[in-house]
Biotite code that builds the C-alpha atoms (Angstrom):
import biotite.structure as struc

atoms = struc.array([
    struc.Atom([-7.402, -0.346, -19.576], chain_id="A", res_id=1, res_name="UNK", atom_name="CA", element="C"),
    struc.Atom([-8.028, 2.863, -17.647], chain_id="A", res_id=2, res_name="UNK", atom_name="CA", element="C"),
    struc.Atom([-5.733, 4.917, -20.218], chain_id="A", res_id=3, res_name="UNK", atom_name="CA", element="C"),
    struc.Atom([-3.267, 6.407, -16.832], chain_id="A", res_id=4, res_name="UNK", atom_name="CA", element="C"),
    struc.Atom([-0.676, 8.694, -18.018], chain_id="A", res_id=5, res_name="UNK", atom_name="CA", element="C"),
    struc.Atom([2.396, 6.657, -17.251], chain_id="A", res_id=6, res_name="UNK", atom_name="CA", element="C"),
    struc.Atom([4.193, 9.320, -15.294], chain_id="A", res_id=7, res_name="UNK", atom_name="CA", element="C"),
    struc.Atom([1.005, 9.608, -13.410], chain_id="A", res_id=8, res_name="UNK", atom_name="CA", element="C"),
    struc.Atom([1.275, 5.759, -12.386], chain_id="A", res_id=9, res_name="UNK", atom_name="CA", element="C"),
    struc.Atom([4.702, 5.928, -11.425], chain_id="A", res_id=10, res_name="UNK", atom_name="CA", element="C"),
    struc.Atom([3.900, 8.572, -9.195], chain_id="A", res_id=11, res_name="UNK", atom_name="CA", element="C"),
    struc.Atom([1.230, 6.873, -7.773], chain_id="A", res_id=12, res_name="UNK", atom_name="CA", element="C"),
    struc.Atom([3.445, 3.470, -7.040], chain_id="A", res_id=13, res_name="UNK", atom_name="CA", element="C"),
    struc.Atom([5.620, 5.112, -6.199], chain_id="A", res_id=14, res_name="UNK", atom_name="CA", element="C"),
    struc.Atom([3.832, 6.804, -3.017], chain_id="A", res_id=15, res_name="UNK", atom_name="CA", element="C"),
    struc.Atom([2.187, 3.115, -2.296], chain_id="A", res_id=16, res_name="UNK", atom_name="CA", element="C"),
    struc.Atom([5.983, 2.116, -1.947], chain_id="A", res_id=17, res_name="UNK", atom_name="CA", element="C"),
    struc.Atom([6.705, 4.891, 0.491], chain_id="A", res_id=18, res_name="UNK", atom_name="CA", element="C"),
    struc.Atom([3.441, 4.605, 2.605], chain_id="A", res_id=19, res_name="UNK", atom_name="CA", element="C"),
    struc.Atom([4.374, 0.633, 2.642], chain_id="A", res_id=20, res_name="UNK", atom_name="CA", element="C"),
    struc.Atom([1.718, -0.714, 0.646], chain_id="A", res_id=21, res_name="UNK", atom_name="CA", element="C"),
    struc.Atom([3.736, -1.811, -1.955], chain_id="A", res_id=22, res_name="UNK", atom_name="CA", element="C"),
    struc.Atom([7.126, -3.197, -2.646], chain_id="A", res_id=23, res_name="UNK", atom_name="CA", element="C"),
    struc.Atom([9.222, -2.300, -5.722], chain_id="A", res_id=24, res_name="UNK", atom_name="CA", element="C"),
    struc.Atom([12.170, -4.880, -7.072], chain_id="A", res_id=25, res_name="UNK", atom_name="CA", element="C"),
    struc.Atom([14.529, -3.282, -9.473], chain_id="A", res_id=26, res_name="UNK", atom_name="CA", element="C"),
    struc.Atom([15.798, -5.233, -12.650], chain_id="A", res_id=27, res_name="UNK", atom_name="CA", element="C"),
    struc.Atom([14.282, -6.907, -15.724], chain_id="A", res_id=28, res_name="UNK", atom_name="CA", element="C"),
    struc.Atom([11.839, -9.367, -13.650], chain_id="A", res_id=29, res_name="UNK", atom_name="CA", element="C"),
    struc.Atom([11.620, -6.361, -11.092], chain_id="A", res_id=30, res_name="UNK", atom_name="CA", element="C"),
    struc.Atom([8.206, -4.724, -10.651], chain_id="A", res_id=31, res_name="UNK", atom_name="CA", element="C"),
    struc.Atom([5.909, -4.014, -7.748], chain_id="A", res_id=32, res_name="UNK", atom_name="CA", element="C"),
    struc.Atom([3.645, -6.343, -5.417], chain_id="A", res_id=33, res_name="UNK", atom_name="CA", element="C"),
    struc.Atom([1.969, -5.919, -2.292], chain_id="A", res_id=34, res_name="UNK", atom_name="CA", element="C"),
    struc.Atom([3.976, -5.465, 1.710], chain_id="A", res_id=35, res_name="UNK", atom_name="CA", element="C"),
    struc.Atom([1.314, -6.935, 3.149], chain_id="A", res_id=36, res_name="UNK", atom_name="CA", element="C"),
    struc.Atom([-1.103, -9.452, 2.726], chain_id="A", res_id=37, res_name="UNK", atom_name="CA", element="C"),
    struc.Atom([-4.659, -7.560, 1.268], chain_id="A", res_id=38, res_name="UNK", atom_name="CA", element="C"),
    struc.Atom([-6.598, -8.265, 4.083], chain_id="A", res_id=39, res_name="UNK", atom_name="CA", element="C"),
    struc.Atom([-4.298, -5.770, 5.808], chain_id="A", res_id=40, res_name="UNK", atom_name="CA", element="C"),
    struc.Atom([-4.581, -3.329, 3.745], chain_id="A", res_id=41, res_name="UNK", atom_name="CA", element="C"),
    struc.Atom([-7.810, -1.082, 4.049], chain_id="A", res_id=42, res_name="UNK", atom_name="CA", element="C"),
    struc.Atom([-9.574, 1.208, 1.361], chain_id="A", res_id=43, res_name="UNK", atom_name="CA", element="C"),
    struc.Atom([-8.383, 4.293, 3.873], chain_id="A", res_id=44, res_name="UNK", atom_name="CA", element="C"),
    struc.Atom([-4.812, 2.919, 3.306], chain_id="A", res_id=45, res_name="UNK", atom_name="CA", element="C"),
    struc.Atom([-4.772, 3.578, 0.069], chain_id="A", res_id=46, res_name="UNK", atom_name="CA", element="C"),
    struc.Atom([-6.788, 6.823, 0.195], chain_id="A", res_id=47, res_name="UNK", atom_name="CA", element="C"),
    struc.Atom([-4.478, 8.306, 2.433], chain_id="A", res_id=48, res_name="UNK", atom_name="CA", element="C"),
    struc.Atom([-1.508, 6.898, 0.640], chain_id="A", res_id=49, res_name="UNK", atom_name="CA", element="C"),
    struc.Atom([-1.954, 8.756, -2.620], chain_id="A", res_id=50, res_name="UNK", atom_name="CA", element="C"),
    struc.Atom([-3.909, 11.776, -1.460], chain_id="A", res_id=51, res_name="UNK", atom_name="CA", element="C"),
    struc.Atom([-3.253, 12.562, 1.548], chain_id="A", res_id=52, res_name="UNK", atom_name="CA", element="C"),
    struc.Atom([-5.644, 12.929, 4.997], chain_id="A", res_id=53, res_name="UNK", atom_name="CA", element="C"),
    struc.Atom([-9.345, 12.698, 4.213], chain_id="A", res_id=54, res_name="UNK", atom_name="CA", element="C"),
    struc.Atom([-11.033, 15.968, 4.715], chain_id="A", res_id=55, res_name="UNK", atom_name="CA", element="C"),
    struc.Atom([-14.731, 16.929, 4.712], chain_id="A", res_id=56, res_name="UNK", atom_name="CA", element="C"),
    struc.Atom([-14.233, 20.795, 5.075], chain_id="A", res_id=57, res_name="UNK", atom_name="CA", element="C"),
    struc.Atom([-10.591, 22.841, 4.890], chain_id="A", res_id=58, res_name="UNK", atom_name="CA", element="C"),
    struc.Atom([-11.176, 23.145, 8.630], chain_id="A", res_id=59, res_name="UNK", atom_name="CA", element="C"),
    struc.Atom([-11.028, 19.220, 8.736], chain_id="A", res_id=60, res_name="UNK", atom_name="CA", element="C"),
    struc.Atom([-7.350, 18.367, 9.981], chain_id="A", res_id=61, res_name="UNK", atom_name="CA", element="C"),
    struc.Atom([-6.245, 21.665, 11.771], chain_id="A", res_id=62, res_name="UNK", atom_name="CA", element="C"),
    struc.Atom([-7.530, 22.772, 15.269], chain_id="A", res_id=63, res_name="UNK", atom_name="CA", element="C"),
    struc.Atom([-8.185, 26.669, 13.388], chain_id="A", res_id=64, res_name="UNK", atom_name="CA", element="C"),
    struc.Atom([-6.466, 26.537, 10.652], chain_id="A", res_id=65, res_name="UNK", atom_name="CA", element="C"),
    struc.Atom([-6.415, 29.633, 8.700], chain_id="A", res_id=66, res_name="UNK", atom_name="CA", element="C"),
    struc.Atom([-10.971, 30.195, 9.204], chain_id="A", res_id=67, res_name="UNK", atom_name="CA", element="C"),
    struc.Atom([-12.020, 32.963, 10.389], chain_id="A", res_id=68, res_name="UNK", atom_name="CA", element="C"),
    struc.Atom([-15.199, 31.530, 11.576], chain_id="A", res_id=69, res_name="UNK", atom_name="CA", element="C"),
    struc.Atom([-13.400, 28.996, 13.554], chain_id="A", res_id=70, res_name="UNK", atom_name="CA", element="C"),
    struc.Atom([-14.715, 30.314, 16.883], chain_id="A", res_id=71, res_name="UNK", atom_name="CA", element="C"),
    struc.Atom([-18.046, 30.602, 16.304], chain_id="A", res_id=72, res_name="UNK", atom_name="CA", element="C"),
    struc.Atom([-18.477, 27.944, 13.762], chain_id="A", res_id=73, res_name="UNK", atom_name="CA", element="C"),
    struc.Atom([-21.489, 25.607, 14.714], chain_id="A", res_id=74, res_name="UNK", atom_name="CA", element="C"),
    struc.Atom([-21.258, 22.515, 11.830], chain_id="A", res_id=75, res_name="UNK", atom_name="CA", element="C"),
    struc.Atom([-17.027, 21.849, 12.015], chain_id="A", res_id=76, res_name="UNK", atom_name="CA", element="C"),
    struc.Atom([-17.832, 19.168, 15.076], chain_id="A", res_id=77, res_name="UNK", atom_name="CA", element="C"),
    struc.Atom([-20.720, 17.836, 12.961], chain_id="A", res_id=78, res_name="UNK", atom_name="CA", element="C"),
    struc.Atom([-18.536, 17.329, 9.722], chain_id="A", res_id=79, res_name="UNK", atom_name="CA", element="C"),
    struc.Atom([-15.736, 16.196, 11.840], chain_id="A", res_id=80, res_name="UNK", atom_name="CA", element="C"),
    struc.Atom([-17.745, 13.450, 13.731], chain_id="A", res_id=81, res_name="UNK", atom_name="CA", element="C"),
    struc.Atom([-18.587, 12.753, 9.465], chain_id="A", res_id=82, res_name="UNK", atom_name="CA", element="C"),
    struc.Atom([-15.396, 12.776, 8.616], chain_id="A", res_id=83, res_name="UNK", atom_name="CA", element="C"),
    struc.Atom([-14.690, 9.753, 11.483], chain_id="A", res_id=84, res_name="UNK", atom_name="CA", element="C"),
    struc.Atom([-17.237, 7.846, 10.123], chain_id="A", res_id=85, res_name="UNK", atom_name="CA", element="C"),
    struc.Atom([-15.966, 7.841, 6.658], chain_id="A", res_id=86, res_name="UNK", atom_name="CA", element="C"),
    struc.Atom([-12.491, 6.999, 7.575], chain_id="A", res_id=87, res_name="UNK", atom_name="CA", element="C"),
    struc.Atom([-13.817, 4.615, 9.954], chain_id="A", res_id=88, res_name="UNK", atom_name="CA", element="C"),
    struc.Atom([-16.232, 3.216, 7.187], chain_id="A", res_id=89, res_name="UNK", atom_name="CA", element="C"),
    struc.Atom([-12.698, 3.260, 4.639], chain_id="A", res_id=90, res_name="UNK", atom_name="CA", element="C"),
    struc.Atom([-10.748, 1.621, 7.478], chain_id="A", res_id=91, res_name="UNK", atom_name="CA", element="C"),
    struc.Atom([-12.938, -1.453, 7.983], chain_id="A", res_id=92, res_name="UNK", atom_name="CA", element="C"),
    struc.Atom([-12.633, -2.344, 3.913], chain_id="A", res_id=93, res_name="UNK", atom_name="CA", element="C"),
    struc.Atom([-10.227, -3.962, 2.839], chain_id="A", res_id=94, res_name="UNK", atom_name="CA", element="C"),
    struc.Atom([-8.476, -4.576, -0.711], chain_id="A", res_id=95, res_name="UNK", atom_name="CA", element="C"),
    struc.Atom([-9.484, -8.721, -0.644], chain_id="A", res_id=96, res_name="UNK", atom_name="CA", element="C"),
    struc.Atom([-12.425, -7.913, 0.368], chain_id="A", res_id=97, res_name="UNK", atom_name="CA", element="C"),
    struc.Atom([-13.271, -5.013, -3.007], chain_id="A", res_id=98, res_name="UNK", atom_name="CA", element="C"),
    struc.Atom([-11.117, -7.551, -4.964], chain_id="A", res_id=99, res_name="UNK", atom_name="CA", element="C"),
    struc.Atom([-13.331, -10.236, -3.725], chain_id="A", res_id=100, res_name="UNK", atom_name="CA", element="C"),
    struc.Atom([-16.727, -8.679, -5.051], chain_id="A", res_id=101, res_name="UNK", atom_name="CA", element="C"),
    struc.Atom([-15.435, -8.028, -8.649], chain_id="A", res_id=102, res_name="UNK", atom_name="CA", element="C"),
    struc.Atom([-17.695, -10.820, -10.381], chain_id="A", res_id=103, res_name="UNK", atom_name="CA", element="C"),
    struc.Atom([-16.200, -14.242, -11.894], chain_id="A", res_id=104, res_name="UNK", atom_name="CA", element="C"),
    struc.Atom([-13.198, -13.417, -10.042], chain_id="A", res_id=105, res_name="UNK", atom_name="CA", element="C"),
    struc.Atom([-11.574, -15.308, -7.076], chain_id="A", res_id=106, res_name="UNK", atom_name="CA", element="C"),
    struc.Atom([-9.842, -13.489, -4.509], chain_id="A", res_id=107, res_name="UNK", atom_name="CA", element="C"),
    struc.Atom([-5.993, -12.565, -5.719], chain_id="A", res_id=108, res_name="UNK", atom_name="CA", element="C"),
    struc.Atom([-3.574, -13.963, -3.661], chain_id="A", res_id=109, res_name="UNK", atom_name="CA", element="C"),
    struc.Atom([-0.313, -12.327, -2.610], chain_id="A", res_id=110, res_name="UNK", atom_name="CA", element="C"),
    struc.Atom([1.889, -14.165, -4.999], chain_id="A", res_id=111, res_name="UNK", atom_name="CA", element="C"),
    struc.Atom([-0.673, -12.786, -8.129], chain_id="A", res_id=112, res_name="UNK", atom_name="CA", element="C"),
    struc.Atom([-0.969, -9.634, -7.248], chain_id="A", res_id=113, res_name="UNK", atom_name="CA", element="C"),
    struc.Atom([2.201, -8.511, -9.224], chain_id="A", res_id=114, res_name="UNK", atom_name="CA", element="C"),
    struc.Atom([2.460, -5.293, -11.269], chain_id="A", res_id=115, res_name="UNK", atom_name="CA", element="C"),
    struc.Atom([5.288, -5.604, -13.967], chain_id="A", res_id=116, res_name="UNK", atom_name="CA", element="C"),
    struc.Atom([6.573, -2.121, -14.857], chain_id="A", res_id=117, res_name="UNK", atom_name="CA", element="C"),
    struc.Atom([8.823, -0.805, -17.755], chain_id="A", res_id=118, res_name="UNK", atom_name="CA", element="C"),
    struc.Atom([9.274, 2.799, -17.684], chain_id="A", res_id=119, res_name="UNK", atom_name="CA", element="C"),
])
């Protein structure tokens, strides 16, 4: 469907598994479905997940970091309070609920929501 290099996908389940969003069973009926129930499991979830914190600037997660301009910077607390908003914003959506708004389709429920994998 979205033509994702295979050893790309893996990658990505497999850093769903470790974050806890996902749960992997081994053997020929084995595959992955969801830990939790999707309306526990936010948009920033996932985000964070498979790329790691959400930054606005490089400045975003480090108190310095490696800027020169650190000190004397005047729009880092700006883009941080930004970058609070989005991950509030991210936190607050959920997976039902994006799952929900795809038309002609009902919410999934936990027991459909099952990736089969053969790699």
């Amino acid at each position: 469907l979205y033509d994702i290099p295979i050893e790309l996908l893996a990658k990505i389940l497999q850093k769903l598994v470790r974050r806890g969003l996902l749960a992997s069973q081994q053997g020929t009926r084995g595959g992955y479905q969801l830990a939790r129930v999707p309306a526990l499991i936010s948009v920033a979830d996932v985000i964070q997940a498979i790329d790691g914190p959400v930054t606005v600037t490089a400045c975003s997660t480090t108190e310095g970091g490696n800027c020169e301009q650190f000190a004397k910077c005047n729009v880092r607390d700006p883009l941080w309070r930004v970058r609070e908003r989005i991950l509030s914003a991210l936190g607050e959506c959920t997976i039902a609920e994006l799952a929900a708004d795809q038309p002609d389709a009902a919410p999934p429920s936990p027991q459909t929501m099952v990736l089969h994998t053969h790699f």
